[in-house]
DODRENTI-554662 format. One record per residue: residue number from 1; x, y, z of N, C-alpha, C in turn. Coordinates in Angstrom, 3 decimals. Layout:
REM DODRENTI-554662
  nr     n_px     n_py     n_pz    ca_px    ca_py    ca_pz     c_px     c_py     c_pz
 NUM        X        Y        Z        X        Y        Z        X        Y        Z
...
END
This chain:
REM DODRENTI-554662
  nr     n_px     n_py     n_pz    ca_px    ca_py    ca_pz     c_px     c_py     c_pz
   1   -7.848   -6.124  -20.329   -6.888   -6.499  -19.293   -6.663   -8.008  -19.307
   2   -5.799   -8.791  -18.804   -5.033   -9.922  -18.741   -5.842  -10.759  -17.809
   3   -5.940  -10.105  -16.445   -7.067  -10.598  -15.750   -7.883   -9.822  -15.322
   4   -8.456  -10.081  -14.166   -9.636   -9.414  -13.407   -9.222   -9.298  -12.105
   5   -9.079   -8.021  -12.066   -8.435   -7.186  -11.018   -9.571   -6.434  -10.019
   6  -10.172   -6.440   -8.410  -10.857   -6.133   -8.060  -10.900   -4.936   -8.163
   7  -11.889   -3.824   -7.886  -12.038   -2.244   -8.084  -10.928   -2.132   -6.996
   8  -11.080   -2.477   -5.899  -10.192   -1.917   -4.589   -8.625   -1.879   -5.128
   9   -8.678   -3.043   -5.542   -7.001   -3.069   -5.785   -7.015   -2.128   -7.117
  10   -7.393   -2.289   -7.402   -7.411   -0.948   -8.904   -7.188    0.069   -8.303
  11   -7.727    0.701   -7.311   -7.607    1.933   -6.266   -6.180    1.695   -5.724
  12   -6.051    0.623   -5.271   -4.686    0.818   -4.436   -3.417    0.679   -5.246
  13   -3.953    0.134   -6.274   -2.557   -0.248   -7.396   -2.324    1.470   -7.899
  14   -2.852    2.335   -8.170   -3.286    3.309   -9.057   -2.623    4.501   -7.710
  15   -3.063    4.866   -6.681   -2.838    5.471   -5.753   -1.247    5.490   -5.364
  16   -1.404    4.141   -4.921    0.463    3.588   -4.481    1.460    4.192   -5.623
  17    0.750    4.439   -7.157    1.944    4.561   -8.045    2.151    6.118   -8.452
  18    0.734    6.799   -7.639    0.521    8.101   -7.592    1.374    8.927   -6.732
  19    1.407    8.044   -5.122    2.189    8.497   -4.388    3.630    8.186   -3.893
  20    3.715    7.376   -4.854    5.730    7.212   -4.763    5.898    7.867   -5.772
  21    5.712    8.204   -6.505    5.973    9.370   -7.766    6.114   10.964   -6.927
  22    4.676   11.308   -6.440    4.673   12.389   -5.542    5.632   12.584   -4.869
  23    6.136   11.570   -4.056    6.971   11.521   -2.899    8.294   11.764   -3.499
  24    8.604   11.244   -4.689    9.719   11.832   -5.384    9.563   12.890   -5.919
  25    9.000   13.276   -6.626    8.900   14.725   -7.116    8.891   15.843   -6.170
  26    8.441   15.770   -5.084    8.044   16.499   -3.919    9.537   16.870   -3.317
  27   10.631   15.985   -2.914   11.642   15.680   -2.211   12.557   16.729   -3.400
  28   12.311   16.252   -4.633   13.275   17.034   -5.605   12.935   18.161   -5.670
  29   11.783   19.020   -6.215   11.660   20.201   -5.851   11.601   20.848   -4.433
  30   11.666   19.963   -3.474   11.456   20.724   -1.973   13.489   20.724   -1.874
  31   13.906   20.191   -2.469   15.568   20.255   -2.368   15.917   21.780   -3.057
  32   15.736   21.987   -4.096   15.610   23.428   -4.947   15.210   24.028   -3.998
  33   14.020   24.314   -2.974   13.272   25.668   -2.350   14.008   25.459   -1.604
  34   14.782   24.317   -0.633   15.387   24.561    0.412   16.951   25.579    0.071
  35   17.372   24.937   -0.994   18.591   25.918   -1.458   18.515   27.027   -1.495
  36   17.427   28.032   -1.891   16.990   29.117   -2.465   16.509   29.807   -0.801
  37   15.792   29.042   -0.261   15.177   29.629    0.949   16.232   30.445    1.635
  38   17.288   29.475    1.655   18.667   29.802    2.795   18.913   31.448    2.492
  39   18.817   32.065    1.620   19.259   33.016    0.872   17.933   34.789    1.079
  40   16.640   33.654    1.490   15.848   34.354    1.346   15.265   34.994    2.851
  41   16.057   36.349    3.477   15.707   36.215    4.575   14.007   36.848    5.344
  42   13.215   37.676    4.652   12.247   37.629    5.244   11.210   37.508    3.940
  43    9.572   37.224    4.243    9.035   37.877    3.289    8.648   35.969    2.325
  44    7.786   36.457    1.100    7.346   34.862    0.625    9.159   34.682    0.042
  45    8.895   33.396    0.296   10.233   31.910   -0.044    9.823   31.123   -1.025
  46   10.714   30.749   -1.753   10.360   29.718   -2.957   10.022   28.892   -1.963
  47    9.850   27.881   -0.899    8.979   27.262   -0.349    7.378   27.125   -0.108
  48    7.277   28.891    0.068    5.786   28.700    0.071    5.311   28.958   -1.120
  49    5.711   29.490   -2.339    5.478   29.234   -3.888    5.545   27.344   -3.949
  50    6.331   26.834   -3.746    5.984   25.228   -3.703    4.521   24.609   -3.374
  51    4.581   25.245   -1.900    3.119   24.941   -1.064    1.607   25.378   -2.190
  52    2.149   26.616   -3.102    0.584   27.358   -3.132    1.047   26.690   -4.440
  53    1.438   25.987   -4.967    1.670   25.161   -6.586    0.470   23.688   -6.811
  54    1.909   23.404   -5.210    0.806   21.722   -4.780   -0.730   22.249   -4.279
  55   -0.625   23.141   -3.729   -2.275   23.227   -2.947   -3.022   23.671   -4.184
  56   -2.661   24.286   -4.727   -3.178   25.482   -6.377   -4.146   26.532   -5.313
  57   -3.796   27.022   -4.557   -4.065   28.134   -3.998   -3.271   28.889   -2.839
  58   -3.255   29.777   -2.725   -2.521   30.712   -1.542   -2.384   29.791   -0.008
  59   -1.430   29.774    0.335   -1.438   29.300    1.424    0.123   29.809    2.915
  60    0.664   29.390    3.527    1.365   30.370    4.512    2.573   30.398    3.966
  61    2.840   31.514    4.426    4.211   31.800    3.920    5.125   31.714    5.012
  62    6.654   30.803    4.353    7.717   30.144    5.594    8.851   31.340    5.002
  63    9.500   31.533    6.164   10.382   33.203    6.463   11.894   32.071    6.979
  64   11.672   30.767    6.650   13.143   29.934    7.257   13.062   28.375    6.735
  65   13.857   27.783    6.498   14.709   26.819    6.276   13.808   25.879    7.541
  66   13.893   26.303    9.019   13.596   25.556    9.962   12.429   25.112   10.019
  67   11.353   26.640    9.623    9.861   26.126    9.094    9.567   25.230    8.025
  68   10.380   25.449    6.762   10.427   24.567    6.404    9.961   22.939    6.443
  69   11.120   22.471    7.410   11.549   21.518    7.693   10.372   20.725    8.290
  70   10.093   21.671    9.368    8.917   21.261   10.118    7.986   20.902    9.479
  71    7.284   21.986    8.773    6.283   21.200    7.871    6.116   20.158    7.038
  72    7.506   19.856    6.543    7.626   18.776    6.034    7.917   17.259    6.760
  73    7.737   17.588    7.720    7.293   16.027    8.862    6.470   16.440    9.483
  74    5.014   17.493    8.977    4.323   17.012    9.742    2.912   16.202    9.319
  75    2.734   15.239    9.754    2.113   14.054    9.625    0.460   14.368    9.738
  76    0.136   15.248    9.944   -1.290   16.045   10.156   -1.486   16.578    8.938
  77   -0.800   16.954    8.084   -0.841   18.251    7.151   -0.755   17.419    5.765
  78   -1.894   17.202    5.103   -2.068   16.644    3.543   -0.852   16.886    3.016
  79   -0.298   18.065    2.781    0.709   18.415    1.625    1.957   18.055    2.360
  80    2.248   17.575    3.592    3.724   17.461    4.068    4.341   16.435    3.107
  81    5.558   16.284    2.925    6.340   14.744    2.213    6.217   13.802    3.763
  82    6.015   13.743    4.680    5.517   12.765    5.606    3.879   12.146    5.561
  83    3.346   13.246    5.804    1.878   12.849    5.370    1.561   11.735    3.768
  84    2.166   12.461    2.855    2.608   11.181    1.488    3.613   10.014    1.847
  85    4.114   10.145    2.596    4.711    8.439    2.538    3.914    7.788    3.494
  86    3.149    8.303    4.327    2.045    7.600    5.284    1.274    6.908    4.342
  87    0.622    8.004    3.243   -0.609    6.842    2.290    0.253    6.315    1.096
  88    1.263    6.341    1.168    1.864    5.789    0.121    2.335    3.982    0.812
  89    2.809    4.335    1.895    2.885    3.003    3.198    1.486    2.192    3.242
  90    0.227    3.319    3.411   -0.910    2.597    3.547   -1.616    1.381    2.367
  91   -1.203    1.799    0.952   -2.172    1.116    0.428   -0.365    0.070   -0.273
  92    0.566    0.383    0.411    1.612   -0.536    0.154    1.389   -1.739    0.797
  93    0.983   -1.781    1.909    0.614   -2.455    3.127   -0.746   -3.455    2.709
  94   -1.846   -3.039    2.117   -2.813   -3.967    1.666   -2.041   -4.883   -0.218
  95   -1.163   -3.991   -0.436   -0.764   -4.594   -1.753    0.560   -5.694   -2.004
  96    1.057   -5.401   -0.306    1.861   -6.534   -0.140    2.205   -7.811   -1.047
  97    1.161   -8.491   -1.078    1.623   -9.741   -1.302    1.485   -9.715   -3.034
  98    1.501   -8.304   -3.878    1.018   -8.518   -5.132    2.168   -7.706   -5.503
  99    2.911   -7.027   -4.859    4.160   -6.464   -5.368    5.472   -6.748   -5.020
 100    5.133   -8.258   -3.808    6.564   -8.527   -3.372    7.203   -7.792   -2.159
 101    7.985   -8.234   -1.449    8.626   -8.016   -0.227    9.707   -6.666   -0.457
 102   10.364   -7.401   -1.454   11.459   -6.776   -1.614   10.874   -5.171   -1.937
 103    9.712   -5.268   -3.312    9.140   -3.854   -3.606    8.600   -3.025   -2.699
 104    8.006   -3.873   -1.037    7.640   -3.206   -0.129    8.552   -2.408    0.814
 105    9.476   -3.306    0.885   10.909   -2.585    1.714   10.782   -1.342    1.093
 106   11.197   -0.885    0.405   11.723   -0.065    0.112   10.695    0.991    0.435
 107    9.497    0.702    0.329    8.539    2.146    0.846    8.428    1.949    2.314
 108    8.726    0.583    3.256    8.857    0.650    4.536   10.060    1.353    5.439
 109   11.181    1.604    4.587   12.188    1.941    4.643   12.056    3.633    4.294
 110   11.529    3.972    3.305   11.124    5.486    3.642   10.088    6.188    4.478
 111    8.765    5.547    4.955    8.101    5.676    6.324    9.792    5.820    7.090
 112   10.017    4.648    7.541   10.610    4.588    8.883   11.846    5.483    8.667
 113   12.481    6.110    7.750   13.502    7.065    7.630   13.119    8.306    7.742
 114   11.839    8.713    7.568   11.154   10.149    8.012   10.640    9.968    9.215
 115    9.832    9.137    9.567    9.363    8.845   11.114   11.337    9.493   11.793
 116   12.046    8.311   11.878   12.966    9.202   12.361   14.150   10.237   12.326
 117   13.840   10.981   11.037   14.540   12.105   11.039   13.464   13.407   11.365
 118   12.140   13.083   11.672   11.120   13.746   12.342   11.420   14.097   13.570
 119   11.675   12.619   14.429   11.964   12.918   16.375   13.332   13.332   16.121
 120   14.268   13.198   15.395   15.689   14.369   15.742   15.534   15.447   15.310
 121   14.244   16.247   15.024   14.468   16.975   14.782   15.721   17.546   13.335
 122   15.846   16.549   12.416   17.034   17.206   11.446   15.886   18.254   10.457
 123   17.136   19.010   10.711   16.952   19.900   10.289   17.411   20.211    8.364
 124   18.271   19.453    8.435   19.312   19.265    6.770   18.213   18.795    5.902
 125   18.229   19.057    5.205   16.703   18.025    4.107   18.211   17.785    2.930
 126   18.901   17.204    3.012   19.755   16.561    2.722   19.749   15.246    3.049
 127   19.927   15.345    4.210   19.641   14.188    5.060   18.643   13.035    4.508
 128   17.535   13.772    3.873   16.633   12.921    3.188   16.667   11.975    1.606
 129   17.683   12.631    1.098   18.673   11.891   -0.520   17.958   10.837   -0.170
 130   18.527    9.488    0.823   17.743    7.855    0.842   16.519    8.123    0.772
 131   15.318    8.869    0.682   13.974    8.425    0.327   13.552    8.581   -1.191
 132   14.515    9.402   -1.500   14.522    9.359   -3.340   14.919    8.530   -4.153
 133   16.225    7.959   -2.871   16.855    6.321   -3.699   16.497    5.719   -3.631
 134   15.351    5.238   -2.908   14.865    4.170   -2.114   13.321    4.497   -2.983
 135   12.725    5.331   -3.585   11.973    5.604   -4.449   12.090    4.900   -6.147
 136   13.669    5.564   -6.168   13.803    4.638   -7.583   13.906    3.297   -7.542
 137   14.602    2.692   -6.373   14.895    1.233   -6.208   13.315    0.654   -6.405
 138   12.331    1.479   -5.658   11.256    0.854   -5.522   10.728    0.664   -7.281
 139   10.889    1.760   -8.258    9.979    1.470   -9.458   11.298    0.521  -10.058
 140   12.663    0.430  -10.032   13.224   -0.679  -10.294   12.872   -1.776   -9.899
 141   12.645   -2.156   -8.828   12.344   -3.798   -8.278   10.755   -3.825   -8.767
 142    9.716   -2.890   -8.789    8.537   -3.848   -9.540    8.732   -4.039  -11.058
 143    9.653   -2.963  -11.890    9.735   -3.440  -13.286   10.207   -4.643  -13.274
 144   11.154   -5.134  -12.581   11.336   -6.646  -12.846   10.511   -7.943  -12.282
 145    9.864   -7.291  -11.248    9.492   -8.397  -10.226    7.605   -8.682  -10.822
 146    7.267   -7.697  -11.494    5.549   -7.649  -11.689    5.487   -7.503  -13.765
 147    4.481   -8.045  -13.632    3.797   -8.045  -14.930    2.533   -7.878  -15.325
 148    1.960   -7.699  -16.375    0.608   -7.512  -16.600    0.237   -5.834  -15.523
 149   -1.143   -6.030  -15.707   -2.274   -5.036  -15.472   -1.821   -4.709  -13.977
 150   -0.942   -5.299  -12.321   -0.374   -4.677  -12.063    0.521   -3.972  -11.876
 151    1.415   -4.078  -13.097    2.455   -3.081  -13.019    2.329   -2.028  -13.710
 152    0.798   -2.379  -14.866    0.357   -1.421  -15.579   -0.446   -0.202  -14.781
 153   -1.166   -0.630  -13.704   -1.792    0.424  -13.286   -0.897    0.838  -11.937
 154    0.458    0.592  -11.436    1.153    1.180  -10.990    1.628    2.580  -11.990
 155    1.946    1.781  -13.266    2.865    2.904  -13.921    1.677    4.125  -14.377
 156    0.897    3.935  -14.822   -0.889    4.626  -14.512   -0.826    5.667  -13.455
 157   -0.590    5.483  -12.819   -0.564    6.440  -11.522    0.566    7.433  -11.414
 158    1.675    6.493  -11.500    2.806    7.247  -11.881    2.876    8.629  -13.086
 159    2.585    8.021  -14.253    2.637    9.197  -15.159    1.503   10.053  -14.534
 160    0.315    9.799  -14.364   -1.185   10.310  -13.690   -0.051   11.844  -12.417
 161    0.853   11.105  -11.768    0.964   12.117  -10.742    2.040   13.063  -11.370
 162    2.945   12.256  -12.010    4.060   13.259  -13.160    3.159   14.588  -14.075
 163    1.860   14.186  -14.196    1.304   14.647  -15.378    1.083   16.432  -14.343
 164    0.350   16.142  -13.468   -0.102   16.760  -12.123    1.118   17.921  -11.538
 165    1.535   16.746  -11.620    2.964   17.953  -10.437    3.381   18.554  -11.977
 166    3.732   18.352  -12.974    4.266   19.328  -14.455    3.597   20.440  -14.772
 167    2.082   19.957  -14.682    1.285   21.333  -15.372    1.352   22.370  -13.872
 168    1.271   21.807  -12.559    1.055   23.186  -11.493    2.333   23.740  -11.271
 169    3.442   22.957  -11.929    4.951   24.132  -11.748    5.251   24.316  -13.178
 170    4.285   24.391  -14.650    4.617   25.026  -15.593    5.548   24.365  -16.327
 171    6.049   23.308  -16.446    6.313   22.630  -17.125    6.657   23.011  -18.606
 172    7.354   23.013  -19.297    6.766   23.030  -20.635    6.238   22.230  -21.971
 173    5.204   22.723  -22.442    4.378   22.167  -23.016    4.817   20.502  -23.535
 174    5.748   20.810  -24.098    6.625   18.943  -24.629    6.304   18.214  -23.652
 175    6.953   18.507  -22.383    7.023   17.534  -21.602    5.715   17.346  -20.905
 176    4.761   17.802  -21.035    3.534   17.706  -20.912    2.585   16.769  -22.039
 177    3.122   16.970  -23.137    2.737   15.510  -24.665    3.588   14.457  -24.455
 178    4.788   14.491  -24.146    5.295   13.390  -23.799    4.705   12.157  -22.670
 179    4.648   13.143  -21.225    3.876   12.440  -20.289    2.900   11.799  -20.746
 180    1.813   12.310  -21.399    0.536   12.126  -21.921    0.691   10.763  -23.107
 181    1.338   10.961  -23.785    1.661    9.984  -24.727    2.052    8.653  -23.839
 182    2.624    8.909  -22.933    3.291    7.741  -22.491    2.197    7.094  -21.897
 183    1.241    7.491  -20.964    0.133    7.355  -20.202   -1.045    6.706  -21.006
 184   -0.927    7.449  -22.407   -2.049    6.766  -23.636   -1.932    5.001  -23.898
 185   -0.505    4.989  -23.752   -0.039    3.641  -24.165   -0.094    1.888  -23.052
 186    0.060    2.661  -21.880   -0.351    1.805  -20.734   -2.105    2.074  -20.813
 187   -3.018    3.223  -20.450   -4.366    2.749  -21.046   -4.682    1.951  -21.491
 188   -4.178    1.915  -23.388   -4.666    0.977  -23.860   -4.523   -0.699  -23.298
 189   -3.521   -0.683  -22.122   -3.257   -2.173  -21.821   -4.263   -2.627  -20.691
 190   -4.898   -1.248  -20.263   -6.064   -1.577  -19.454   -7.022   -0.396  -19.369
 191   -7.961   -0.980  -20.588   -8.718    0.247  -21.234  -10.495   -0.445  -20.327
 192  -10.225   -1.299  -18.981  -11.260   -1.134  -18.243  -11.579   -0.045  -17.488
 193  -10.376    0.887  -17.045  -10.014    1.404  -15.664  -10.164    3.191  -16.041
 194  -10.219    3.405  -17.548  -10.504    4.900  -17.942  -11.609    5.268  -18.484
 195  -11.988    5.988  -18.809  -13.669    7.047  -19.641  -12.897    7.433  -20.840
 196  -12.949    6.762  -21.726  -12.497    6.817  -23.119  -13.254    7.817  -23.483
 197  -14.168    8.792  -23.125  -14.793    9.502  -23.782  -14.162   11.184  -23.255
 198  -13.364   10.653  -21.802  -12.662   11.566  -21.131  -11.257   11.754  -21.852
 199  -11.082   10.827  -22.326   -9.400   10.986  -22.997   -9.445   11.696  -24.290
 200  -10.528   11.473  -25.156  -10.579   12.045  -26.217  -10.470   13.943  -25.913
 201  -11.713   13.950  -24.607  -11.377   15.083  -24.121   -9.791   15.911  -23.893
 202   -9.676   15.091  -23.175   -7.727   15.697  -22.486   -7.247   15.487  -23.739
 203   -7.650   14.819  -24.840   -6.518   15.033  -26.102   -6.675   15.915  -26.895
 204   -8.012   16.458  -27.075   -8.568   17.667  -27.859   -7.274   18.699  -26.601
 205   -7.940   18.715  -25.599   -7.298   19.745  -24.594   -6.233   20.039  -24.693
 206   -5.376   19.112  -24.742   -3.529   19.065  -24.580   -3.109   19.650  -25.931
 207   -4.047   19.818  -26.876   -4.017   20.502  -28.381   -4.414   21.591  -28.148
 208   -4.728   22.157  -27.363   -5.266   23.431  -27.571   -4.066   24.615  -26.832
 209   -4.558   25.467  -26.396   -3.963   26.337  -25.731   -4.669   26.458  -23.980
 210   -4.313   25.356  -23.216   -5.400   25.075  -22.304   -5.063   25.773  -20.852
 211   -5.961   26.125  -20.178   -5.429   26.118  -18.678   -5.004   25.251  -17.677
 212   -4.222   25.343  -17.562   -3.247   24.317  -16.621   -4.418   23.609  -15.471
 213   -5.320   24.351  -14.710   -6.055   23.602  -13.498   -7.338   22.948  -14.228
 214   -7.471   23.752  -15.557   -8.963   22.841  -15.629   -8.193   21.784  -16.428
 215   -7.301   21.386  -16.884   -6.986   19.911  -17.895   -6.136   19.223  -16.615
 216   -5.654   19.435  -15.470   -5.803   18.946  -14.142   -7.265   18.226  -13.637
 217   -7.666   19.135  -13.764   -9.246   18.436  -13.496   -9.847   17.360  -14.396
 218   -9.528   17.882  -15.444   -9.895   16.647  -16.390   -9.225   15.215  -16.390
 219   -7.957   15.314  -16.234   -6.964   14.454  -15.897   -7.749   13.709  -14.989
 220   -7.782   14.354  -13.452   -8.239   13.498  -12.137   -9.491   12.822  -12.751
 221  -10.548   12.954  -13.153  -11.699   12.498  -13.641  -11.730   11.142  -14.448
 222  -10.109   11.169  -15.023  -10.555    9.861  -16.261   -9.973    8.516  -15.559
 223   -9.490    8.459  -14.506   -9.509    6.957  -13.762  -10.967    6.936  -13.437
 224  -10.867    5.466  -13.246  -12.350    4.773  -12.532  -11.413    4.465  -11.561
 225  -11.176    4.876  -10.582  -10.174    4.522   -9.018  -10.455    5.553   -7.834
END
């Protein structure tokens, strides 16, 4: 690495790039289940196939569009897209002054655009498009604004959560070597922060014919964060 980056911020650099990724990916496929839901009037919804993807196990099944909705602002519930821009806000908030104002807006600006399309009650998850734009703006303004080992272990996180959300909705295999490839190459720019003995692993793995949750597992394991 370039410099010497504390463990904490390694955590928060790594996390933050985990969960604005999430937060986009989440918004785009929760746009698909909402389309599909409308259609689906009783009984499991491509929504709660979403839910039991992200959770990787069975979990409730939504019979409406409105349930939906709800769950997705609610701020109690790990898997909501509110609950992720909360810790995505949180470790934005200690990383402030290392990613710039401008790079922070933009995740302060999606907190405060779900905070209030939460109390009106909207119901449209349309309505929500600005937290996806306001997602890309965000990995636009640190590619220009940051360099070195933190923008490296932003983008670290990023592929890290791309890699995650691909294999639990099946993805296919390419775009699963691709991710991976891409992820190999930022490593090497900060080959303090992984278990090189873990990657060799996930690379034997990603060659094989593997199960999707255990090379998940392996994945989560090879940060030191």
């Amino acid at each position: 690495m370039e410099k010497v980056i504390s463990a904490a911020k390694v955590n928060n650099l790594y996390w933050l790039g985990r969960y604005v990724e999430r937060g986009y990916l989440m918004l785009h496929l929760m746009r698909k289940a909402y389309d599909e839901v409308i259609d689906v009037p009783v009984g499991e919804t491509p929504y709660s196939e979403f839910l039991n993807r992200i959770n990787g196990y069975s979990c409730s099944t939504f019979t409406s569009s409105y349930q939906m909705m709800q769950q997705i602002y609610d701020a109690n519930n790990p898997t909501s897209l509110r609950a992720v821009i909360e810790r995505m806000m949180d470790n934005a908030i200690v990383l402030r002054p290392d990613i710039y104002s401008e790079s922070f807006s933009y995740v302060e600006l999606c907190r405060d655009k779900i905070a209030l399309e939460a109390e009106k009650k909207q119901m449209n998850i349309a309505d929500l498009q600005p937290i996806n734009d306001w997602l890309l703006s965000f990995w636009g303004s640190v590619s220009e604004r940051l360099h070195g080992p933190t923008y490296y272990l932003l983008c670290i996180g990023r592929i890290m959560e791309r890699l995650d959300i691909a294999l639990r909705f099946e993805y296919k295999k390419y775009r699963i070597v691709e991710s991976w490839e891409s992820l190999k190459k930022y490593l090497q720019l900060c080959p303090d922060v992984y278990d090189k003995e873990q990657a060799e692993v996930i690379e034997q793995t990603i060659d094989s014919d593997y199960d999707r949750f255990d090379l998940i597992a392996k994945l989560n394991s090879l940060i030191k964060a």
